[in-house]
N, C-alpha and C positions, 0 to 999 in steps of 0.2 A: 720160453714159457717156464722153464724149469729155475731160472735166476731168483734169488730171492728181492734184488735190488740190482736196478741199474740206473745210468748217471744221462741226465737228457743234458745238452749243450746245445747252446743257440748264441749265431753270431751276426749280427749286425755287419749287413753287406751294402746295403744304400739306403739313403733318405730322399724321399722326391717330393713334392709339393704335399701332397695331400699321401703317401706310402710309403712303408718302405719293405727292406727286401730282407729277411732273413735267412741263413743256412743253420739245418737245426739235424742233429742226431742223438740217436742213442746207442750207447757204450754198455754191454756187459762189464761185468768185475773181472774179467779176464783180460777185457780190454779190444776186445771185439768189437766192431762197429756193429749195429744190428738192422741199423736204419739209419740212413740218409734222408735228407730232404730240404726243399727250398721254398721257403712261402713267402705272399706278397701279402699283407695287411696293409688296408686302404681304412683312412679314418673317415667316418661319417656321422653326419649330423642327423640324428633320429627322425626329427621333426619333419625336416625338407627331406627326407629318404636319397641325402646324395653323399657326396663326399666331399669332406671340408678341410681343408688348408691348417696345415699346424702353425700356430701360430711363432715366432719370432724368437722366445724364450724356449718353448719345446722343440722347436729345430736346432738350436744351438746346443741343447739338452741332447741331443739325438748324435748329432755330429760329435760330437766331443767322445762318442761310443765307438768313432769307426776306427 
């Protein structure tokens, strides 16, 4: 709480049809890790309230990150 800045990182761990997987922390200026963590973001289509398929451009978009 006392940091006046620190450094968030997030890394692209897998692409799956319609999610994928991220590893995300945050780093003090000291270089301290402060937090860890791993999230799953699912894409969805608002309308139908499901989740919907990346399309063919934005997966190859996606993978070209791992």
């Amino acid at each position: 709480l006392g940091d006046e800045f620190v450094i968030a990182r997030s890394r692209l761990l897998s692409v799956g049809n319609s999610s994928l997987r991220t590893a995300d922390e945050v780093v003090r200026p000291d270089g301290v890790v402060a937090a860890r963590a791993e999230a799953v973001m699912v894409r969805t289509d608002r309308v139908a309230l499901k989740s919907r398929a990346f399309t063919p451009e934005e997966r190859a978009a996606l993978e070209a990150l791992l």
